[in-house]
N, C-alpha and C positions, 0 to 999 in steps of 0.2 A: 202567357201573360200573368198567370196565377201566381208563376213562380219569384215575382221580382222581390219581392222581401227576403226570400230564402237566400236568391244569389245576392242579392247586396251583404246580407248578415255573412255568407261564408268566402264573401272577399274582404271586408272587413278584416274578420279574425286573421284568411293568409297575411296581408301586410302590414298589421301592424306592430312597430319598431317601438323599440326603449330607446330613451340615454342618445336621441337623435339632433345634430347640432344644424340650430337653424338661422338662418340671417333674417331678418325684414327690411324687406324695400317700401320706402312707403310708409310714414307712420299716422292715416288720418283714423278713419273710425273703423271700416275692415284693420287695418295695422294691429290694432291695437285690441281687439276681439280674437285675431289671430294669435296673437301672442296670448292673450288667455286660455283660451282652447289646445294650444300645443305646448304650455306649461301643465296642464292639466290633464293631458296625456302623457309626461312624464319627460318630454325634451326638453331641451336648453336653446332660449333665445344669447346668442354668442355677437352678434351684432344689430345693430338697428339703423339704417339709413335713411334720410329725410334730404328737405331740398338744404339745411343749413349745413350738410357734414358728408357731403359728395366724395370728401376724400379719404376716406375709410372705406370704401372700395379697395385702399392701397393700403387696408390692415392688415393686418398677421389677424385678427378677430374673424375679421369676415373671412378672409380665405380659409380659415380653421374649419369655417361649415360644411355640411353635407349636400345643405340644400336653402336657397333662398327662397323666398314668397314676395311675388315681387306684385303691389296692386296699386299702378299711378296715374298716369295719364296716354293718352292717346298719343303726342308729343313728343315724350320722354323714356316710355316702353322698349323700344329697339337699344337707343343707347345705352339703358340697364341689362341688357342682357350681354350686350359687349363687355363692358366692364365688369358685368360678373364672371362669364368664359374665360375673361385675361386674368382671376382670380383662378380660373379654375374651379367655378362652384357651379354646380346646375342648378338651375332654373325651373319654378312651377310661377307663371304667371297667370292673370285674370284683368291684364288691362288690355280693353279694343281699340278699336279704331287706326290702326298700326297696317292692319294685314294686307290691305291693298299694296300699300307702298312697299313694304318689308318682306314681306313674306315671304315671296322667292330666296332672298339673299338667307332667311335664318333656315327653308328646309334645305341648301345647300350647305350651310354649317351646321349644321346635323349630320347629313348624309355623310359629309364628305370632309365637314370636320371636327368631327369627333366631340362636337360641342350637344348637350342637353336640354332640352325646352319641354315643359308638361305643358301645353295651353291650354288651355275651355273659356270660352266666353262667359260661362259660368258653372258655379262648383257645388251646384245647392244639390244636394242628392234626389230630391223631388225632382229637379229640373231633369236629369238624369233618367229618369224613369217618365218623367213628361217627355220627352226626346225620342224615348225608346215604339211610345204610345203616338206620338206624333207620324214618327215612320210606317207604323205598323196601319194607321189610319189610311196616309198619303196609298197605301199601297194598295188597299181595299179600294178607295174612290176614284183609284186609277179607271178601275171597269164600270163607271158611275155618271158620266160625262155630265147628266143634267144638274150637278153640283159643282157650283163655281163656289173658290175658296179668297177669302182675306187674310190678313193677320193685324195683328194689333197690341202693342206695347207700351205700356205706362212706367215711366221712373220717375224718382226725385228730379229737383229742380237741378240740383247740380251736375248731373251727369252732361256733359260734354258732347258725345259721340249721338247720332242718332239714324237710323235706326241701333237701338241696339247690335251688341254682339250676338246676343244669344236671341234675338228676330232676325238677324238673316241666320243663322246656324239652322235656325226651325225653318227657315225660308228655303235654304238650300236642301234640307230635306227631302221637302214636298217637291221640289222639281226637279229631285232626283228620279224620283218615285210616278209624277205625276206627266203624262206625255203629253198632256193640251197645255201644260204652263213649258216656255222655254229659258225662264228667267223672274229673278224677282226684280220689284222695283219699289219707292219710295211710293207712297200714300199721301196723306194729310200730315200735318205735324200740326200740332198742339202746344202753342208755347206757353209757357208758365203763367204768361199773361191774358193768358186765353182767347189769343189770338190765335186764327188758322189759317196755315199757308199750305196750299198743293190740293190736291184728291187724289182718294180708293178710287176715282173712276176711269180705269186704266183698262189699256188693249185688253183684249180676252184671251191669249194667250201669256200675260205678263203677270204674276202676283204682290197685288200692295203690300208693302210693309206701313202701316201707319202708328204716328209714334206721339206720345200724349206726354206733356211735362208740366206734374202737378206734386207741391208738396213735400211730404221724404218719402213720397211710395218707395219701399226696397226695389219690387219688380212685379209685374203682371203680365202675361204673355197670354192670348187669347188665337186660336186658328178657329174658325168659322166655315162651315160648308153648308152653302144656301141653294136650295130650288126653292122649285113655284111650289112644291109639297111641302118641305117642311126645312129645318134647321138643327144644323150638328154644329155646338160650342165643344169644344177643350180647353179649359185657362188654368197655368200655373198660375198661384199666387202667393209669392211670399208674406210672409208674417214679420221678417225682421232680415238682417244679415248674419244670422249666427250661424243658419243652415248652408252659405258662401266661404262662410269660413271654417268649418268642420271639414264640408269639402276638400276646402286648401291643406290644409294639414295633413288630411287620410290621402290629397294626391303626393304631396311632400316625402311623405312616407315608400308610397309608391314608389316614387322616383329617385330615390334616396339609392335604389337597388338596382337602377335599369339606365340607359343610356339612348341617346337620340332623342326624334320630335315625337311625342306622347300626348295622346288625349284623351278627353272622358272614355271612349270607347275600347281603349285597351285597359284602361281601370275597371270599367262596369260590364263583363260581358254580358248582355241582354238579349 
């Protein structure tokens, strides 16, 4: 666990590319930090897609790239990766809410057709390292029984999808790990209006996802492990989106060189 600065700092150095030609999918406030941060690593942004110019898909621009960064909607996600593939460009996305419905259909275009997808629900490198610590927890509390666990996630008002991606991601985790939980489930939610629908107070074998929508929070992800003794918090918390979109770029790179379905964990070995 001591070691995670070292290995982050020398995968780092392995992957990163020059003079790399990138597309964006997506041009709202991630879009557009991406594009700063991966000019500023020394690539070329070679296309930009938005919802007004869907048909540059069918550019000689975009198909030029190495690699798209695609961050839109829950909705819209699956169809952009098609349309990238018929371009012929691989794919590092960060939009959720897709994976139920889709999921199957894109690890079988992967597997079987030669098509490229880096996913993560999120690309913050802290998260990454929270993730790593999340598992490494779930697996200790496994021989712990008298600690029942929650989870707990705050975004901006705008986010769409809820539970988050990256609270079931930490969700599925623990229940990998965890043998009294055999599934996650939805909690409270928190609407912007600060109204509240549902409850944490779920089966005992089941883990709440509860989800809070206040303001521009980036992100805040909390796992909690409670007895009648005492209390264990763990909470990422972001500070902005810059650390999302550093991420995106250092996975772009990544994937620039590799092929198939790709995630944080073939990036970050921890």
């Amino acid at each position: 666990m001591l070691n995670f600065a070292h290995i982050f700092l020398f995968n780092i150095k392995q992957i990163k590319l020059s003079d790399m030609k990138i597309a964006l999918i997506g041009y709202g406030k991630m879009g557009k930090m991406i594009e700063k941060i991966a000019l500023s690593r020394g690539h070329e942004i070679v296309s930009i897609i938005d919802i007004d110019n869907q048909q540059d898909f069918e550019s000689e621009a975009f198909a030029s790239a190495d690699v798209a960064i695609e961050f839109t909607t829950p909705m819209t996600a699956y169809d952009n990766y098609l349309k990238a593939w018929k371009a012929g460009v691989k794919v590092v996305s960060g939009s959720t809410g897709w994976l139920k419905e889709h999921g199957e259909d894109v690890r079988k275009a992967c597997a079987e057709g030669g098509k490229t997808l880096f996913w993560a629900s999120n690309y913050s490198i802290g998260v990454a390292i929270f993730s790593a610590v999340n598992k490494y927890l779930a697996k200790i509390m496994n021989e712990f029984p008298q600690y029942d666990v929650k989870e707990e996630e705050t975004h901006h008002v705008h986010k769409l999808d809820h539970p988050s991606g990256t609270g079931i991601t930490l969700a599925e985790q623990i229940v990998e790990r965890l043998d009294r939980k055999k599934d996650w489930t939805m909690g409270y939610l928190q609407n912007p209006d600060g109204t509240v629908e549902g409850t944490d107070d779920v089966a005992a074998d089941l883990l709440p996802i509860s989800s809070i929508r206040r303001d521009e929070v980036p992100g805040i992800h909390s796992i909690t492990y409670n007895s009648e003794a005492d209390q264990i918090t763990i909470t990422h918390d972001a500070h902005s989106r810059q650390g999302f979109a550093l991420g995106a770029v250092i996975a772009a790179e990544f994937t620039a060189q590799r092929e198939g379905l790709l995630t944080t964990d073939d990036l970050f070995k921890f």
